[in-house]
C-alpha positions in Angstrom: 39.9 102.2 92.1 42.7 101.8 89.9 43.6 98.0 89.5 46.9 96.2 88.5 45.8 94.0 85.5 48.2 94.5 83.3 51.0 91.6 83.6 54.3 92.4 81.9 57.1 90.2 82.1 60.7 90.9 83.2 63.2 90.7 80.3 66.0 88.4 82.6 67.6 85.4 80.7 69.8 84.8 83.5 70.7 85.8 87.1 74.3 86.7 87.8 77.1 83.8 87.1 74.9 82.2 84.3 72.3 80.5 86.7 69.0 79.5 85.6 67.4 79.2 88.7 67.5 81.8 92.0 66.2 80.0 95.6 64.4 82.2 97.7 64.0 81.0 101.2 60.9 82.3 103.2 60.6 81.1 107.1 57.5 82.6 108.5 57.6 83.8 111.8 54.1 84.1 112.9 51.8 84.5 115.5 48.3 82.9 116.3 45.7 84.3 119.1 44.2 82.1 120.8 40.9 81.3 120.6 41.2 81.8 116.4 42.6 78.2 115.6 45.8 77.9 113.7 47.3 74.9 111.8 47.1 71.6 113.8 49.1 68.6 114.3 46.4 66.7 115.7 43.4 68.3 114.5 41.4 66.2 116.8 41.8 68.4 119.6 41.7 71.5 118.1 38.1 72.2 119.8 39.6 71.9 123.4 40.2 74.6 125.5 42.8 75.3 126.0 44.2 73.3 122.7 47.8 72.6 124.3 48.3 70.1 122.1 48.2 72.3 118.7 49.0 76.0 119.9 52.0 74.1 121.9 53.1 73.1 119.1 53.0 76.3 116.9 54.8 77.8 120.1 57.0 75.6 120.0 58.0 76.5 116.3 58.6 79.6 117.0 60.7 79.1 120.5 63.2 76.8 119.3 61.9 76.7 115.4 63.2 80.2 114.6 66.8 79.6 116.1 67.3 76.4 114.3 66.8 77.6 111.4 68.4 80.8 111.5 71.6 78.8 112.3 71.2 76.6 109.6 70.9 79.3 107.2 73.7 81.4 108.9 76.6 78.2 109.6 75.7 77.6 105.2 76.1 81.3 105.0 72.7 81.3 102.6 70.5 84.2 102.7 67.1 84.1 103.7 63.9 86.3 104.2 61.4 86.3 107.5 58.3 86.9 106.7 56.9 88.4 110.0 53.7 89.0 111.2 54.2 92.5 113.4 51.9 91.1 116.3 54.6 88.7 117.1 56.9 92.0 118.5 54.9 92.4 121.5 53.5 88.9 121.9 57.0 87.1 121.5 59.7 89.8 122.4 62.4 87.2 122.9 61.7 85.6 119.5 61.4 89.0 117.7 64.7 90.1 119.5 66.9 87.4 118.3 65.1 88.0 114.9 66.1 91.7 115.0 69.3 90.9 115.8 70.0 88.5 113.2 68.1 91.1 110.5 70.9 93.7 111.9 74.2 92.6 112.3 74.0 90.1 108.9 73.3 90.7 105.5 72.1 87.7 104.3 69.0 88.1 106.6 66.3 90.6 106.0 62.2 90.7 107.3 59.5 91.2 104.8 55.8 92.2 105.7 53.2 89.5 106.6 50.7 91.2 108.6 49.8 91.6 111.4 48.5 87.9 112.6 48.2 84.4 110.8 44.7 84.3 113.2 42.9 86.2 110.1 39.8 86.1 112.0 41.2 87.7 115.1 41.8 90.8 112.9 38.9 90.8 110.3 37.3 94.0 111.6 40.6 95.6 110.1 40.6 96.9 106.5 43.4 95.0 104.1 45.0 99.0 103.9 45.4 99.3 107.6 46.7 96.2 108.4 49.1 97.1 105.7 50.0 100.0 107.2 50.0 98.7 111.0 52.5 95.8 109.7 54.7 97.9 108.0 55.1 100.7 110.4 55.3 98.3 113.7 58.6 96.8 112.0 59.7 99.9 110.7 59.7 101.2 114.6 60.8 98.3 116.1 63.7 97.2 113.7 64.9 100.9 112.6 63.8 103.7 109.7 66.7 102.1 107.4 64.6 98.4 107.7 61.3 99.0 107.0 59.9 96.1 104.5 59.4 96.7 100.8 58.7 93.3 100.4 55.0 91.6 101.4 53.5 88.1 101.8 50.0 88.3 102.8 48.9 85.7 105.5 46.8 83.4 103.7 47.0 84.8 100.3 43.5 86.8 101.5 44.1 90.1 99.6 41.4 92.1 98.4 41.5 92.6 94.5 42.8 95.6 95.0 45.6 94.9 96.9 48.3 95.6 94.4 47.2 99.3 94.4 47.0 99.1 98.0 51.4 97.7 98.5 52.6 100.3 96.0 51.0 103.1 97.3 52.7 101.9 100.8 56.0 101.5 99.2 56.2 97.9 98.5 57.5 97.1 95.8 57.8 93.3 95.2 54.8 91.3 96.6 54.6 87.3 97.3 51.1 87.1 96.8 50.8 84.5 93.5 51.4 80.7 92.9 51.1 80.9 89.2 54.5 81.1 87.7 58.1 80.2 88.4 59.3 83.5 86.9 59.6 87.0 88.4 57.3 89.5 86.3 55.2 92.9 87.2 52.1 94.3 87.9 50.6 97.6 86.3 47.7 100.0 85.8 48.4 100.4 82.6 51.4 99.4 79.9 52.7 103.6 80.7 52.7 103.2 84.3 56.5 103.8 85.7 55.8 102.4 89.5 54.5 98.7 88.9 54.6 95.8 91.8 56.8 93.0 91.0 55.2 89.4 91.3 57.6 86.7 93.0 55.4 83.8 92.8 55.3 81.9 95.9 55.5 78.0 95.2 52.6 75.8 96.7 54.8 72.7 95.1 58.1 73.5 97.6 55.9 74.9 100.3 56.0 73.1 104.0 52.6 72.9 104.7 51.4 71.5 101.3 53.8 68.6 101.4 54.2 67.7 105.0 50.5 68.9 106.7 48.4 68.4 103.0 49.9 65.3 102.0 51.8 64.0 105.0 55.1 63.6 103.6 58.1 62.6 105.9 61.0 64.8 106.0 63.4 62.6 104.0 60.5 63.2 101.6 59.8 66.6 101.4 63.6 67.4 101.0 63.8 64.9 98.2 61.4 67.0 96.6 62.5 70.3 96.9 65.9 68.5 95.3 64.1 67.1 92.4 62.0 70.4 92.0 65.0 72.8 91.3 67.0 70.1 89.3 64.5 70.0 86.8 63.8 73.9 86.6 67.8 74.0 86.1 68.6 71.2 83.6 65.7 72.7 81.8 66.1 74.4 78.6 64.5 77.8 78.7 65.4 82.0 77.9 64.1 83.3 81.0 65.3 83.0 84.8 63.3 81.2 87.2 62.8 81.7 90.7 61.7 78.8 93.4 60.5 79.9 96.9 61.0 78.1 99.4 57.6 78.4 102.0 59.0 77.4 105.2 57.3 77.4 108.7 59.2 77.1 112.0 56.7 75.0 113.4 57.3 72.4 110.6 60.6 72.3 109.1 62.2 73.9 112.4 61.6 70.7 114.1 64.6 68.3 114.8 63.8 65.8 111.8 62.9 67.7 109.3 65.1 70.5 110.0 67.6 67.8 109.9 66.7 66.5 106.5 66.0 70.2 104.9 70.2 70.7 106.0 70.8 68.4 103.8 68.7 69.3 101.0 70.4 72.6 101.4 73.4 71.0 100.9 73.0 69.0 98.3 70.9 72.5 95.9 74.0 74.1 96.4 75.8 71.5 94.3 73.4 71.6 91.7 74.5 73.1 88.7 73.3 76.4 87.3 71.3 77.1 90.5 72.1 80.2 92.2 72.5 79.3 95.5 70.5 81.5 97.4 68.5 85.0 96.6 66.9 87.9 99.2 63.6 89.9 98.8 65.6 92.5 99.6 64.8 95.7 98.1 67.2 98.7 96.8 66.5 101.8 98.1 68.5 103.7 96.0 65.3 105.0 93.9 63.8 106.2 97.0 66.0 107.6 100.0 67.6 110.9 99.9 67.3 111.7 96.5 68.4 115.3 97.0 71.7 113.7 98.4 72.0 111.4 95.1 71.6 114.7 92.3 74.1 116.4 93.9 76.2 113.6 94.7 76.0 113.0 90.4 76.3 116.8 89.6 79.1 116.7 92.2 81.1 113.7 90.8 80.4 115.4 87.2 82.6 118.2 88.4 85.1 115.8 90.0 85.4 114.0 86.2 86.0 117.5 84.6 88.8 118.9 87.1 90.3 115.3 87.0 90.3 115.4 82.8 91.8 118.8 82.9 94.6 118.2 85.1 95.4 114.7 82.7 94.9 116.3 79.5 94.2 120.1 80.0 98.5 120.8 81.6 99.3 121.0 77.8 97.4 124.2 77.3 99.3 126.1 79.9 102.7 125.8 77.0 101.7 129.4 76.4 101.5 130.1 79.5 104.8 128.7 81.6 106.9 130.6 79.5 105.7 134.0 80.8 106.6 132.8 84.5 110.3 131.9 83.3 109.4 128.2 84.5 112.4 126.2 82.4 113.4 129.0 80.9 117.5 127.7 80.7 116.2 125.8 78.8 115.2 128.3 75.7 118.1 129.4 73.0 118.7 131.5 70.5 116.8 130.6 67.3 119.1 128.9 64.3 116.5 130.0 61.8 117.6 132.6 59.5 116.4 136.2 59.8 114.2 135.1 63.3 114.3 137.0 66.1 112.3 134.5 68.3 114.4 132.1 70.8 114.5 128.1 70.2 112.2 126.9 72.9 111.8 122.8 71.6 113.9 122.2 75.1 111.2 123.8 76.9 107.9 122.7 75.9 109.6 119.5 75.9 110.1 119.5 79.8 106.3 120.7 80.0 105.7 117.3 78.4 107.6 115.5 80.7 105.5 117.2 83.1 102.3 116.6 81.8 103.2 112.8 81.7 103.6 112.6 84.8 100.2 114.2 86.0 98.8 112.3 83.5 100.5 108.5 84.8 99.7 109.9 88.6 95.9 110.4 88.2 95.2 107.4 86.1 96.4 105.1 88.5 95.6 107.0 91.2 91.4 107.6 90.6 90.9 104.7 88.1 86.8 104.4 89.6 86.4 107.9 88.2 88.5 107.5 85.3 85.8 105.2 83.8 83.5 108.0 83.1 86.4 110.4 81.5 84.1 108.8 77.8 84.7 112.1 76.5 87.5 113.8 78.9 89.4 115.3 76.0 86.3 117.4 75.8 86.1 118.9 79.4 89.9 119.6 78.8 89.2 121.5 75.9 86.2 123.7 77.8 89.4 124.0 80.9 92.2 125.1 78.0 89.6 128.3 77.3 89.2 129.2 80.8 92.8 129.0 81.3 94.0 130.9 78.1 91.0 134.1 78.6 91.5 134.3 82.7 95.5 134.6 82.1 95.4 136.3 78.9 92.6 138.7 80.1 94.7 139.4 83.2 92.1 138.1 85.2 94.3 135.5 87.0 97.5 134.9 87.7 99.2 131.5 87.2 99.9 131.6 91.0 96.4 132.4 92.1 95.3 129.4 89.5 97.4 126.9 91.1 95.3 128.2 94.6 92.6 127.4 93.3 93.7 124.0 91.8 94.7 123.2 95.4 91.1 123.8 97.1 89.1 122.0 94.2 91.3 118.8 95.1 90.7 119.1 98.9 87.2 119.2 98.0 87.5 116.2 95.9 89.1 114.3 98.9 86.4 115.7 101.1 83.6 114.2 99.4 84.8 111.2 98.1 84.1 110.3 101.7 80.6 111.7 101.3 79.8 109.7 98.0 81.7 107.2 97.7 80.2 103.6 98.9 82.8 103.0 102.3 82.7 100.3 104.6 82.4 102.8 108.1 78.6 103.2 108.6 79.1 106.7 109.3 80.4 107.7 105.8 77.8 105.8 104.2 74.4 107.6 103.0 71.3 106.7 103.6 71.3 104.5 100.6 73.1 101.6 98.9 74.0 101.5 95.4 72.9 98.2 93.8 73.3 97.3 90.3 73.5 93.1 90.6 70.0 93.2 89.2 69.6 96.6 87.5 67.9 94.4 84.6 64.8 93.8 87.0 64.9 96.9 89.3 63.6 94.4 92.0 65.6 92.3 94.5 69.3 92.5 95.2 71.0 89.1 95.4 73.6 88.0 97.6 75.5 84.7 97.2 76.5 82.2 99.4 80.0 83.2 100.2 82.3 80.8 97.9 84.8 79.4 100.6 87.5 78.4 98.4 90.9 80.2 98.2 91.3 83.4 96.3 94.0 81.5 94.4 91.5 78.6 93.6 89.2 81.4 92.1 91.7 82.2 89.7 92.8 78.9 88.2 89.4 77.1 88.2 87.8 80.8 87.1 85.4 81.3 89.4 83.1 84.4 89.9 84.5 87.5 88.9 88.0 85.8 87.9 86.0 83.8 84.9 85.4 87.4 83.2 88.5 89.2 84.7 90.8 86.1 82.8 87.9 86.0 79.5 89.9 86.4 76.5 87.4 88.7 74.9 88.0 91.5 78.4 91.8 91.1 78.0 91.5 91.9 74.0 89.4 94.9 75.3 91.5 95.9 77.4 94.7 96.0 75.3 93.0 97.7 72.5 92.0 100.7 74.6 95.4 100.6 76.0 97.3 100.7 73.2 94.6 102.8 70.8 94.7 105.4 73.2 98.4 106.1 73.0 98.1 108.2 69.2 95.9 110.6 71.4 98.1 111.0 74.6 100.8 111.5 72.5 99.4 113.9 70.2 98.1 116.1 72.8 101.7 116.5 74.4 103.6 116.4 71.3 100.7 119.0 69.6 102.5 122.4 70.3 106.1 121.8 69.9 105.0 119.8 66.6 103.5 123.0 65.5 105.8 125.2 66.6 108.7 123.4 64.7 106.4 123.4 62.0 105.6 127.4 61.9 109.4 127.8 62.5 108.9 129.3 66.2 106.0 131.3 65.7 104.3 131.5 68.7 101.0 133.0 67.1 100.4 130.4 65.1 101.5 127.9 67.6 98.5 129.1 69.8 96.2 129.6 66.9 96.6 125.6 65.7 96.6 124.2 69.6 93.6 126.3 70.5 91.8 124.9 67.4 93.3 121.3 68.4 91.1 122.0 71.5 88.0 123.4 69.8 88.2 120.3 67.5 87.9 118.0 70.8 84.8 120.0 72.5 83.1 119.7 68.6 82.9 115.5 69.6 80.2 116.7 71.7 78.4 116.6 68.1 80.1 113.2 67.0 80.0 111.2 70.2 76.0 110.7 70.2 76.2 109.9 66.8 78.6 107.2 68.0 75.8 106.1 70.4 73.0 105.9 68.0 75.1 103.6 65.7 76.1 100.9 68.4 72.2 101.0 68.7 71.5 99.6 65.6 69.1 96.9 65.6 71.1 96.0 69.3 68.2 94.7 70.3 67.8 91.8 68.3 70.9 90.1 69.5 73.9 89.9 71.2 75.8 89.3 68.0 74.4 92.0 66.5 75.7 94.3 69.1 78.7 92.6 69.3 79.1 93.5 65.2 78.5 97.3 66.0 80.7 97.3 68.7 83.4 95.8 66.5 82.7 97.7 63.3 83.2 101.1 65.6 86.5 99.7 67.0 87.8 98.6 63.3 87.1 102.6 62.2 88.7 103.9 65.5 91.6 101.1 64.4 92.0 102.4 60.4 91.7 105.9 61.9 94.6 106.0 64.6 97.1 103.7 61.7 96.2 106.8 59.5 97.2 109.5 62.6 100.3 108.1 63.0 101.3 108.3 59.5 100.4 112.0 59.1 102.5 112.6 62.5 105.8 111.1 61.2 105.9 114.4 58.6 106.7 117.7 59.5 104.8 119.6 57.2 102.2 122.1 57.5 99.8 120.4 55.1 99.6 117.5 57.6 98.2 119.6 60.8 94.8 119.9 59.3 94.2 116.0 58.1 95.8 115.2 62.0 93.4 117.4 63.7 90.8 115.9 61.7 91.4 112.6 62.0 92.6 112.7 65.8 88.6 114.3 66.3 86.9 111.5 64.8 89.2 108.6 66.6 89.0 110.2 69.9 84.8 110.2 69.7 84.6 106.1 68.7 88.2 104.6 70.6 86.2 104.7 74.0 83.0 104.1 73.3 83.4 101.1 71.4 85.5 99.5 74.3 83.1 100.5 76.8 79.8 98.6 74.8 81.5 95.3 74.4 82.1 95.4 78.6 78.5 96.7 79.4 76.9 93.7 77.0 78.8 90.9 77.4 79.5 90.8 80.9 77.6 91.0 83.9 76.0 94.3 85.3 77.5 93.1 89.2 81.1 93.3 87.7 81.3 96.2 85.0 82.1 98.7 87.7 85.2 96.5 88.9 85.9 95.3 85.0 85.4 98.8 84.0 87.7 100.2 86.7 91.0 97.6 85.9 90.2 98.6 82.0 91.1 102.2 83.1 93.8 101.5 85.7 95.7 99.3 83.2 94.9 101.5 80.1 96.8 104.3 82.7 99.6 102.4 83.2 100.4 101.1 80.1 100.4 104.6 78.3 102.6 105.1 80.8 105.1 103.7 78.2 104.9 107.0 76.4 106.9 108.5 78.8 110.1 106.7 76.8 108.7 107.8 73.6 108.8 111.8 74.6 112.3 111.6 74.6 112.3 110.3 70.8 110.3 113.4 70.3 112.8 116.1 71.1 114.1 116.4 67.8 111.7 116.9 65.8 112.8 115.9 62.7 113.3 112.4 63.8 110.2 112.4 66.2 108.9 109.7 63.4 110.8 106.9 65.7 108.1 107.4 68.2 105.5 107.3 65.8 106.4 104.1 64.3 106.2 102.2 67.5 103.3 103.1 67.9 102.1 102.3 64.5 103.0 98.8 65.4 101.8 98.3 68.3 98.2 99.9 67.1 98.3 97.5 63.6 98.8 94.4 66.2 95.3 95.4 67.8 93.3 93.4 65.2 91.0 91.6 67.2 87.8 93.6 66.2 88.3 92.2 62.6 88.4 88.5 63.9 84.7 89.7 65.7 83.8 90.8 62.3 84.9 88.3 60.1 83.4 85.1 62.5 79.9 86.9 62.6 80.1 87.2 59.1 80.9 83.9 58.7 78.4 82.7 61.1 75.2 85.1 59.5 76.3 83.3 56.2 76.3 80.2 57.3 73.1 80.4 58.5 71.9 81.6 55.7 73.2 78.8 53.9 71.7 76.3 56.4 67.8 78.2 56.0 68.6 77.6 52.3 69.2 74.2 52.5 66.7 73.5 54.8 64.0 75.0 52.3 65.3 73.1 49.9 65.2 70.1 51.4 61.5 71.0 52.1 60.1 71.5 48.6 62.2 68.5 47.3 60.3 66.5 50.0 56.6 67.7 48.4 54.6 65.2 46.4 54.7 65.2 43.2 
């Protein structure tokens, strides 16, 4: 049979908020049979029958055991784990029922396979596969199909070699079973194999029954040393996360003393400094349930990003097209130019800009979530600006019959956000939960203790998601985007009446230069994986280099837009070339340069939120373009507009300070290596 030999650690320098050390709680809830022994508080008697003394006593754990400490965990608001053995659903209904309950109606509480009975001789005729099986589907049926463990602790630790095989083939995927390491790694067949079991090692040195049954400690004892044990692993200097787990039994610790004394060990581990306070074995089922559901869920919300884009950026390419319809018509005049027959239409395209701003202001604010993956939206509005022009020029549609159809693609987008979208109301929600707190390890999803200070307090003392929201380096991102992005907004509204000033009212070669504007943004489907491959470049050998390629990609984007805004304040037709040039290579590096500092330097549980108030503030501060249209109307002074923006793009010089302090710091290290040569052949004997 195939075995899991092949160790392979997890690549996790921290857990979420810059904690060295998660706490995983365990209680076992399990059942003995009688006349198979069981742990004993006076071993002495264990040969009567009946032993009331002992199996009493492990009654009594889980009687009054189990609620005492599920309402010590639940009053700290810690998450925990029971590991259940699935005999004890029929042989202690009222203790599995209060366990179901908890598992149910709180989060912070979820049941992990532990076979079928802690009496291992009771059940020995039973193969390690069956049990496994029996366990897992007994909870599954008695809990609910959405609860069914993929977590495992095997009572004992007596698995069969091959019992790694054995849990991933049942769809476990992180397993208790090892004591040999205080750091989460995984299990394969081989270095290829994709569907590996992740080890949590299980403590003996924190574990009840080692400390209080093996060596008899009191309970003002054994918390002291659970206290001592996670201090040390967090003031510890080390590059990979640790994990403690905390073995507890409800027929030890859940008595009075020492569930009185492990409170306050609880207590006092919270307080300690970069410990996470609490951690579940609870496993994502994202990369299991309804998959069907997920694809089209993602092909759906592709087509959600593309009509989104093209109403935000694609509106400009119906110019050619409102006229036919009369749509501000007033607004045209007799052409001033000598010898032209056309009419003077500057007045209105320049109300179909106003327009487009405003589509463009409502659905950046108004769909910011989806807005973070419009990376290459110009594109998609460049695919919708051919559609439009061949339907309508072909005859094919009418502007009417397109605004129908407009109408029914946003109904559906309202209908399924409800579908896809992650809601509160159980019956929106699919049968799966996305999770990306721990998308590093692919293994457990943690939950922390809910903080119960202010929302206020957050913010001044910087706590949680307010420490990155307020980090210096987000709100320089953030302001760059913002204020890089406006050369391209403006551009794209200001494009056809720029050329058709330009070409002296010629509407032929107005539509000839803004349908290659267009085909210039769908040709950054070429650029933008080159774009990718760059901020790659040796990334993975440290955060400073990625931070350097992140910056260097912002500084061209930078010299880039300075350069666009200078070719815009002439009205000239040897500029519309160099523009469309230059406007192609910004657009394909502004975004992606902003989005790689946010997904590198800040926690994976908080880019989607971080990513989301990028968007939503990038929308409303291009919203300040609206003013500048208006110094666009006359297009011989449409410079003014350009100017402001000039300055406000050459005050976005941050990605230069990133360049210049790694530089500084490569060289001075560098220097130190030098010296520290040096200093090493000078010291060599003669």
């Amino acid at each position: 049979s195939t075995m899991f030999n092949v160790r392979e650690e997890i690549s996790l320098e921290r857990w979420p908020n810059d904690c060295k050390v998660a706490v995983i709680p365990i209680i076992n809830a399990e059942v003995f049979i009688k006349g198979h022994g069981g742990p004993c508080i006076q071993p002495h008697l264990s040969n009567l029958t009946p032993d009331i003394a002992n199996s009493g006593w492990r009654d009594y754990g889980n009687r009054q055991g189990t609620s005492r400490l599920l309402n010590t965990f639940s009053n700290l608001q810690i998450p925990v784990s029971i590991a259940m053995n699935s005999y004890l659903i029929d042989q202690e209904p009222d203790v599995f029922e209060e366990i179901r309950v908890h598992a149910t109606h709180n989060e912070n509480i979820d049941i992990i396979g532990h076979g079928l009975t802690n009496s291992l001789s009771a059940v020995k005729h039973i193969s390690f596969e069956e049990q496994v099986k029996q366990s897992l589907n007994q909870i599954q049926q008695a809990v609910g199909h959405e609860q069914r463990p993929h977590a495992w602790l095997t009572p004992g630790f007596a698995a069969p070699e091959d019992s790694a095989k054995i849990l991933v083939d049942n769809g476990i995927r992180l397993s208790l079973d090892a004591t040999n390491d205080d750091i989460i790694y995984e299990l394969k067949s081989s270095p290829d194999d994709d569907k590996g079991l992740f080890i949590l090692p299980y403590s003996m040195e924190t574990n009840d029954i080692s400390l209080c049954m093996c060596q008899g400690y009191t309970g003002e004892q054994y918390a002291q040393t659970l206290i001592d044990y996670i201090y040390e692993l967090a003031s510890e200097e080390t590059t990979k996360a640790k994990a403690v787990c905390l073995g507890l039994h409800t027929f030890i610790v859940g008595t009075p003393a020492k569930a009185f004394h492990f409170k306050q060990a609880l207590q006092t581990i919270q307080q300690i400094p970069n410990m996470l306070r609490a951690v579940q074995t609870k496993m994502t089922n994202s990369t299991d349930a309804n998959p069907w559901r997920k694809w089209f869920g993602i092909i759906w919300l592709l087509v959600e990003v593309n009509l989104i884009s093209a109403n935000i950026f694609g509106f400009s390419a119906l110019f050619k097209v409102l006229p036919k319809y009369g749509i501000y018509g007033k607004y045209c005049e007799l052409s001033t130019v000598l010898n032209s027959t056309n009419d003077d239409c500057s007045g209105q395209a320049q109300q179909y800009q106003i327009t487009s701003y405003a589509a463009c202001t409502y659905f950046s604010k108004g769909r910011a979530v989806l807005l973070t993956l419009l990376v290459g939206s110009s594109l998609s509005a460049s695919i919708w600006y051919s559609i439009f022009q061949v339907l309508i020029d072909n005859g094919k549609i009418t502007l009417s019959q397109l605004s129908y159809v407009w109408m029914s693609f946003g109904a559906l987008m309202f209908i399924s956000s409800f579908l896809f979208l992650d809601w509160k109301f159980p019956i929106l929600n699919l049968g799966y939960t996305m999770d990306t707190k721990l998308e590093q390890t692919q293994t457990i999803s943690t939950i922390n203790a809910n903080n119960k200070s202010k929302w206020y307090t957050n913010i001044y003392q910087r706590v949680g998601f307010w420490k990155y929201l307020l980090n210096s380096l987000y709100i320089l991102v953030v302001l760059y985007l913002s204020i890089l992005l406006m050369p391209n907004i403006l551009l794209s509204v200001t494009w056809y009446p720029w050329v058709y000033y330009i070409s002296q009212n010629d509407k032929t070669i107005s539509d000839q230069y803004t349908f290659a504007f267009n085909m210039a943004s769908l040709s950054q489907i070429i650029l933008c994986p080159m774009v990718g491959l760059f901020l790659a470049f040796r990334a993975e050998q440290s955060p400073k280099q990625k931070l350097l390629n992140a910056a260097i990609v912002q500084t061209l984007a930078w010299i880039l837009n300075i350069l666009l805004c200078i070719i815009c304040m002439f009205v000239n037709s040897a500029v519309i070339v160099p523009a469309l040039v230059f406007n192609y290579i910004a657009r394909s590096v502004i975004v992606a340069g902003s989005q790689a500092v946010i997904s590198t330097f800040f926690p994976s549980e908080y880019i989607g939120r971080l990513t989301g108030i990028m968007w939503t503030v990038a929308g409303a501060i291009t919203c300040i373009q609206y003013g500048l249209v208006h110094l666009t109307a006359d297009i011989l002074r449409s410079w003014r507009a350009w100017v402001i923006v000039l300055a406000l793009i050459v005050c976005m010089s941050c990605h230069l300070i990133q360049i210049w302090y790694i530089t500084l710091k490569k060289s001075r290290t560098r220097v130190s290596n030098a010296d520290q040569v040096q200093s090493a052949v000078m010291s060599l004997p003669d």
